[in-house]
N, C-alpha and C positions, 0 to 999 in steps of 0.2 A: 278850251279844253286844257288840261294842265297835263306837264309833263310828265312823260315816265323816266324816272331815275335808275339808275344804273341796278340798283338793289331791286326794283323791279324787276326788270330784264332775269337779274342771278335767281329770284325767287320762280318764274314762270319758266326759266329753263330746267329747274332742278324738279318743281314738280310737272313737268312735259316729261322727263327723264323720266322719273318714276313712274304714271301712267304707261311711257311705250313697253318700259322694263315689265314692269305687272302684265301686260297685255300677252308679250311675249313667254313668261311663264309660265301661263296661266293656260295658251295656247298648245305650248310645249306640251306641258301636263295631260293635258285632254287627247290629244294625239298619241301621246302615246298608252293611253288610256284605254283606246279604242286599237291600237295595236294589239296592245294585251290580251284583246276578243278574239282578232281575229287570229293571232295566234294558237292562243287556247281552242277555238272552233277548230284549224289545222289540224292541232296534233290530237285531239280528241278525236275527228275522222281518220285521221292516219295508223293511229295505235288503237282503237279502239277494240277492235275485235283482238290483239292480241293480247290486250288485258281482261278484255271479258270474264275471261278463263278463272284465273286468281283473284277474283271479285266473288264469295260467298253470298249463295242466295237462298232464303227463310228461313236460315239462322240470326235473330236477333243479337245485336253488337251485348254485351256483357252491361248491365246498368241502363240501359235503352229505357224510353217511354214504354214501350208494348211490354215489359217486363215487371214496369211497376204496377201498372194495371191489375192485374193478375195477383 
């Protein structure tokens, strides 16, 4: 079996580096991703009713699909 050279070694550590690098970003990313849910779910049950209120209903938004219709 023939040797591994030093240039080896620096090649498999630098792409070993990148693979954990990516894993960990990539991991980051998604968690906090899934944060964002359960955040949003939070404060959508916590304010909800108190926006309800200023939330307009069967009044079509101005330019809306149900408007062209018609």
């Amino acid at each position: 079996m023939a040797q591994v050279s030093w240039v080896d070694w620096v090649f498999l550590a630098v792409v070993g580096l990148s693979v954990i690098v990516g894993l960990v970003r990539g991991l980051l990313y998604e968690v906090m991703s899934l944060l964002g849910w359960v955040v949003a779910y939070v404060a959508a049950q916590a304010f909800g009713f108190a926006v309800a209120p200023s939330i307009p209903v069967g009044a079509p938004a101005r330019g809306s699909i149900s408007q062209r219709r018609s």
